[in-house]
Every structure is written in structure tokens, then in C-alpha cells.
Residue frames as a rotation matrix with the C-alpha (Angstrom) as fourth column:
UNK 1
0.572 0.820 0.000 0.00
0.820 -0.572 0.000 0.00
0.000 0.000 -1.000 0.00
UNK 2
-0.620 -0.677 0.396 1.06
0.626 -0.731 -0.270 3.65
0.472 0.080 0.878 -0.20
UNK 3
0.091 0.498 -0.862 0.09
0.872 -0.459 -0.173 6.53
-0.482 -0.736 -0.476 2.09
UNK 4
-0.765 -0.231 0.601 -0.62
0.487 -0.817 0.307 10.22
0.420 0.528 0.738 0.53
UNK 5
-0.173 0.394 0.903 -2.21
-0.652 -0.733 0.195 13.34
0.738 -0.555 0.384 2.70
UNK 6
-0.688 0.090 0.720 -1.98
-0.723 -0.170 -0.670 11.03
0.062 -0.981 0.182 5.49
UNK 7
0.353 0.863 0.362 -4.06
-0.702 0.500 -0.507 8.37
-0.618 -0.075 0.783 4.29
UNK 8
-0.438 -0.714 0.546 -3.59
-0.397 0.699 0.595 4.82
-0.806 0.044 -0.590 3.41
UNK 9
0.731 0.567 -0.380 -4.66
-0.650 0.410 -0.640 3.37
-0.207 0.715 0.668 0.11
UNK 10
-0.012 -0.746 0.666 -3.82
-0.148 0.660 0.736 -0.23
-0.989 -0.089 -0.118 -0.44
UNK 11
-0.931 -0.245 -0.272 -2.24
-0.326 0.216 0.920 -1.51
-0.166 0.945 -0.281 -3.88
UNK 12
-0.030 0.568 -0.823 -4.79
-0.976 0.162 0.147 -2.30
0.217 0.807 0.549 -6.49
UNK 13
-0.606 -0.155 0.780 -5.88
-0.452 0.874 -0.177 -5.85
-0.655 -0.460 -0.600 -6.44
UNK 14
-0.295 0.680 -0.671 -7.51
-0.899 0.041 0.437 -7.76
0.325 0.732 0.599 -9.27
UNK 15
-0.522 0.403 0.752 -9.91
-0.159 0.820 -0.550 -10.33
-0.838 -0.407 -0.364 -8.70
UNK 16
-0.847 0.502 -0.174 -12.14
-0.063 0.230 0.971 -12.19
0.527 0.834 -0.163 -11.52
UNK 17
-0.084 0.894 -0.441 -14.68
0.405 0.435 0.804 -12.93
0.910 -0.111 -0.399 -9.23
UNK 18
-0.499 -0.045 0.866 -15.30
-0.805 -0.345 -0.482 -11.10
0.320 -0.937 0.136 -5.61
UNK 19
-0.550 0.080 -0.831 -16.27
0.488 0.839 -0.242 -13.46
0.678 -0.539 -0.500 -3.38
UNK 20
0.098 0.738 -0.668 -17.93
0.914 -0.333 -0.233 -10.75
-0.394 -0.587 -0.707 -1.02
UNK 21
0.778 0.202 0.594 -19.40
0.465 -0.822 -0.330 -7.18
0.422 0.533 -0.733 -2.21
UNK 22
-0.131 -0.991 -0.033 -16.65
0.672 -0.065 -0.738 -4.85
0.729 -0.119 0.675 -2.05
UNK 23
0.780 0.411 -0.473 -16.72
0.622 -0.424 0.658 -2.56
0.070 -0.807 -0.586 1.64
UNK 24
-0.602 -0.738 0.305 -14.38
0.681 -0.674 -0.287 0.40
0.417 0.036 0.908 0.53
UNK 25
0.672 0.523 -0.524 -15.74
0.726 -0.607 0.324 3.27
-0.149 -0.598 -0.787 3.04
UNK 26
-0.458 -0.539 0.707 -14.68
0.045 -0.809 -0.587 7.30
0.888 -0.237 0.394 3.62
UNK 27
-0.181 -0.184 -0.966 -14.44
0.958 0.187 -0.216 7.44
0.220 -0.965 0.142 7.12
UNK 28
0.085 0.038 0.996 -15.58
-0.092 -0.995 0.046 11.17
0.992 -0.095 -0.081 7.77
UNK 29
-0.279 -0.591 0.757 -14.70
-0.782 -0.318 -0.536 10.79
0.558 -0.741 -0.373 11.75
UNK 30
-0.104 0.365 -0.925 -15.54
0.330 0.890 0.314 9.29
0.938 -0.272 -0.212 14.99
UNK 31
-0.252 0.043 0.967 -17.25
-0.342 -0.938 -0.048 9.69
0.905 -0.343 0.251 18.40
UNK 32
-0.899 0.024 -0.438 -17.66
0.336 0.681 -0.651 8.52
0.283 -0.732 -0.620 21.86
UNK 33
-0.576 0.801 -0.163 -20.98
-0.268 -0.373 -0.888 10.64
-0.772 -0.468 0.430 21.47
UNK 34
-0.740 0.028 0.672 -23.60
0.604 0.468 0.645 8.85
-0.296 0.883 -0.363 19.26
UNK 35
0.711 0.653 0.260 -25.71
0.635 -0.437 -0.638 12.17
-0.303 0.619 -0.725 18.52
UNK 36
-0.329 -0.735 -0.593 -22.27
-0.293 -0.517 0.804 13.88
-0.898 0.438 -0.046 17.44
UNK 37
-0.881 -0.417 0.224 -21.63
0.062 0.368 0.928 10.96
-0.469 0.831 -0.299 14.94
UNK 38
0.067 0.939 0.337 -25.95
0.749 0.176 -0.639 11.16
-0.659 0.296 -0.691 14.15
UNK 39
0.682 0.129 -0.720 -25.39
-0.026 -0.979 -0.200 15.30
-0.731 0.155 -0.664 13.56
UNK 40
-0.490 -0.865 -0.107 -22.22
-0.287 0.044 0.957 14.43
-0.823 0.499 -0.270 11.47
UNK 41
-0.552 0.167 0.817 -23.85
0.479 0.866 0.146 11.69
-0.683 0.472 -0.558 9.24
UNK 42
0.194 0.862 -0.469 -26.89
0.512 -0.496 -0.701 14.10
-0.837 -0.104 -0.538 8.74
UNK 43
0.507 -0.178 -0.844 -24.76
-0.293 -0.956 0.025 16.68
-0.811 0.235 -0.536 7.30
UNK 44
-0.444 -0.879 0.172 -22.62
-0.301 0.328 0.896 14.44
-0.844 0.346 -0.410 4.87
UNK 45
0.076 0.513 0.855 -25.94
0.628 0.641 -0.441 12.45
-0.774 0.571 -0.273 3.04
UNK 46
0.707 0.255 -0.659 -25.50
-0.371 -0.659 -0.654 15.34
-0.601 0.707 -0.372 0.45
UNK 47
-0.013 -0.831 -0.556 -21.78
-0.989 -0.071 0.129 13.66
-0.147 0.552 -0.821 -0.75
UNK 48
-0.377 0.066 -0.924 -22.97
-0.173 0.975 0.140 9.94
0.910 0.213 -0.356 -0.22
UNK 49
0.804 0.588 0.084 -25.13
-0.292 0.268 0.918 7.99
0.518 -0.763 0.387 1.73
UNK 50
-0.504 -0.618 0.603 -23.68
-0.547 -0.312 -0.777 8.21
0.669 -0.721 -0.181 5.20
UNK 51
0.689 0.642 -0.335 -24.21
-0.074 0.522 0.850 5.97
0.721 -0.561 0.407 8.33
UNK 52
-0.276 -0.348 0.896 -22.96
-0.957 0.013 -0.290 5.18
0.089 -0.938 -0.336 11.95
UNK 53
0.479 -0.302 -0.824 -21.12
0.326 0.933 -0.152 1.93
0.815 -0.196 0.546 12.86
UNK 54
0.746 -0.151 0.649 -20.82
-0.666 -0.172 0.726 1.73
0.002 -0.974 -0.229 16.35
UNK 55
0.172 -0.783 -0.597 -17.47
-0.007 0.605 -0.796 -0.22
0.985 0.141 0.099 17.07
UNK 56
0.993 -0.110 -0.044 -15.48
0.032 -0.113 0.993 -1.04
-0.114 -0.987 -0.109 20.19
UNK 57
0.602 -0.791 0.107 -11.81
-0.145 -0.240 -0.960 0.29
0.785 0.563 -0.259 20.74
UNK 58
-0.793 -0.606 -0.067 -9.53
0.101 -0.022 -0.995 -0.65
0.601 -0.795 0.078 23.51
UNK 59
-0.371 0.713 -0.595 -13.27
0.927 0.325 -0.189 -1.60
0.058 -0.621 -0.781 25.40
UNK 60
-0.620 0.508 -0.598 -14.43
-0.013 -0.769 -0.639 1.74
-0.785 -0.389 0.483 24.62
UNK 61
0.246 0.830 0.501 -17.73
0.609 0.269 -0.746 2.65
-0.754 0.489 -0.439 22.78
UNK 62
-0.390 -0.396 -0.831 -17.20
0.196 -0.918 0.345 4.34
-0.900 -0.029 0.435 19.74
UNK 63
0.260 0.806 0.531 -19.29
0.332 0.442 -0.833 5.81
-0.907 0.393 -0.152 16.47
UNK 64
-0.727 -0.684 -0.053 -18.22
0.252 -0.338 0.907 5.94
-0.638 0.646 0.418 13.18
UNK 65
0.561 0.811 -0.166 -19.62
0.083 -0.254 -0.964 7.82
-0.823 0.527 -0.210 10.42
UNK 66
-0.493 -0.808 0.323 -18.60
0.126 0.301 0.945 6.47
-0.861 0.507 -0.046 7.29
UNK 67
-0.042 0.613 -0.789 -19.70
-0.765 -0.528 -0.369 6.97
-0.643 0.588 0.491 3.70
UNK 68
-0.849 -0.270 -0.454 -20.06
-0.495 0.708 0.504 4.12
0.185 0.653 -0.735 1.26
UNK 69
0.052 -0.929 0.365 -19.68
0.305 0.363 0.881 1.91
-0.951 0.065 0.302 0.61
UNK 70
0.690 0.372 -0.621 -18.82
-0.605 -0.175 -0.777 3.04
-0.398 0.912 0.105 -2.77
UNK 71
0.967 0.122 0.223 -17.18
0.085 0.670 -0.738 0.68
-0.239 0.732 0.637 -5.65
UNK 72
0.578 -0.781 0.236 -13.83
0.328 -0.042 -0.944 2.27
0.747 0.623 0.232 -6.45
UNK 73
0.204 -0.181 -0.962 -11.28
0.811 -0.519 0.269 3.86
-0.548 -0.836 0.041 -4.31
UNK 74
-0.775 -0.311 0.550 -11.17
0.440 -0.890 0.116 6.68
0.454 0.332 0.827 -7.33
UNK 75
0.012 0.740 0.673 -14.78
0.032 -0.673 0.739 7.27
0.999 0.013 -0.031 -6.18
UNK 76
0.316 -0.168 -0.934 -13.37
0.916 0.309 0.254 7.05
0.246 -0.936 0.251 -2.53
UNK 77
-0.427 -0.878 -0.215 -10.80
0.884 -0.455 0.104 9.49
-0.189 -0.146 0.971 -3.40
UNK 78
-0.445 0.367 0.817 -13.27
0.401 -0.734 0.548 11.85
0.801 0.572 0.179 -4.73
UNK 79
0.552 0.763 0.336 -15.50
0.048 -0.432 0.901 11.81
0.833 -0.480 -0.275 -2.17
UNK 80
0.211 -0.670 -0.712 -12.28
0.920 -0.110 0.377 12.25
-0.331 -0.734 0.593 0.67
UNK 81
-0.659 -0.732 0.174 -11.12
0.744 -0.668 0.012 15.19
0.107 0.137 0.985 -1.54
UNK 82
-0.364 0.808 0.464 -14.27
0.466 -0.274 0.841 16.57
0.807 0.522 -0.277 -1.22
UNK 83
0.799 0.179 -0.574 -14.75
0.556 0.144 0.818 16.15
0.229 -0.973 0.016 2.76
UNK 84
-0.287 -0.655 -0.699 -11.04
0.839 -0.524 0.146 17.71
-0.462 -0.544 0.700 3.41
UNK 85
-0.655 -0.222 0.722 -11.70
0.554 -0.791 0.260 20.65
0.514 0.570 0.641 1.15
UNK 86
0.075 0.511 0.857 -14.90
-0.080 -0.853 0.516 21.43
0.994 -0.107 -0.024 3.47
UNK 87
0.108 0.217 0.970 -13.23
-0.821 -0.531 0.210 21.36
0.561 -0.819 0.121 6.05
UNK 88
0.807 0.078 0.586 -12.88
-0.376 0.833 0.406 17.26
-0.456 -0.548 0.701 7.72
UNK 89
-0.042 -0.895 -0.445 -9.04
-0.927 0.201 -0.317 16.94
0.373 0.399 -0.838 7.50
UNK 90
-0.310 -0.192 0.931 -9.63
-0.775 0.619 -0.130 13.38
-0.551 -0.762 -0.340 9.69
UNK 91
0.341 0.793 0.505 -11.25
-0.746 0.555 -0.368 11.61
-0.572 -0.252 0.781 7.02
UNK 92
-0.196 -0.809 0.555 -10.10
-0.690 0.515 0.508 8.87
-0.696 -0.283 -0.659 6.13
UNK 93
0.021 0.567 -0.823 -10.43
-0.936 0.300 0.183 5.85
0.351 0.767 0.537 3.37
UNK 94
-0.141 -0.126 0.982 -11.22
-0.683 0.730 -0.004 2.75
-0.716 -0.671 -0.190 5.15
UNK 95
0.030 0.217 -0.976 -11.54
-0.852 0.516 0.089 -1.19
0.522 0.829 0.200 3.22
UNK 96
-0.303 0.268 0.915 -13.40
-0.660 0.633 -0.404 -4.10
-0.687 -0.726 -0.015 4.98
């Protein structure tokens, strides 16, 4: 993988066949408050459809608001350059 603004994007990978749907996400942040990450999510559904995934971290509770999944990581990268330009230098491109 290579890392650019601070984000990781792993190497291409070809597959003939996926085997499960791809789960490339833009991370737009995270909170230990889940009507932050609600009020975030809200505000994002204009660049892609946007949800909260609660997670646990080191046994704490925490809520992500991620976009996606979307299909490519160019249309990741779009929609990251998009998020830092207004303003959400934290977000990240995640792949599950």
C-alpha cells in the first residue's frame, strides 16, 4: 500500500470474481458521542449515503460515520477530496 495526505490506500488488487461485495468506506470521523456521529452523518448524506457503525476500541464505545460503501477507491478518493476541502481533514479511506 502507499500513504498520501496522510491516508492509506492499499495496492490495487484484481480479482475475476469477488467473493464478497466490495466494503471500501470514507471514514468522515468518529465519536464517543452517538448524537455527534448522528449530527455528522446528517450533514454528509449530500456527498454519499452516510451511516454510523458503532465499534469497540480498547473496550471503549465508539461511532463511526462512514460513507459508502462506494465501488472504487477513485470514487473514494473523490469523495475524501471533497470532505477535506470542506473542512474534515480526519477523514479517512477505510476497506473491509
Amino acid at each position: 500500500g502507499h500513504t498520501r495526505a496522510g491516508a492509506f490506500y492499499p495496492d490495487a488488487v484484481v480479482t475475476e470474481m469477488p467473493v464478497t461485495p466490495t466494503g471500501i468506506y470514507v471514514q468522515a470521523g468518529s465519536f464517543t458521542v452517538q448524537d455527534n456521529a448522528v449530527a455528522l452523518s446528517g450533514r454528509l448524506q449530500p456527498y454519499a449515503r452516510a451511516g454510523v457503525y458503532p465499534t469497540q476500541i480498547d473496550g471503549q464505545q465508539f461511532y463511526c460515520v462512514r460513507l459508502g460503501p462506494v465501488e472504487t477507491v477513485e470514487q473514494a478518493d473523490a469523495i475524501l477530496a471533497r470532505l477535506v476541502a470542506d473542512g474534515n481533514e480526519q477523514a479517512i479511506i477505510m476497506v473491509e
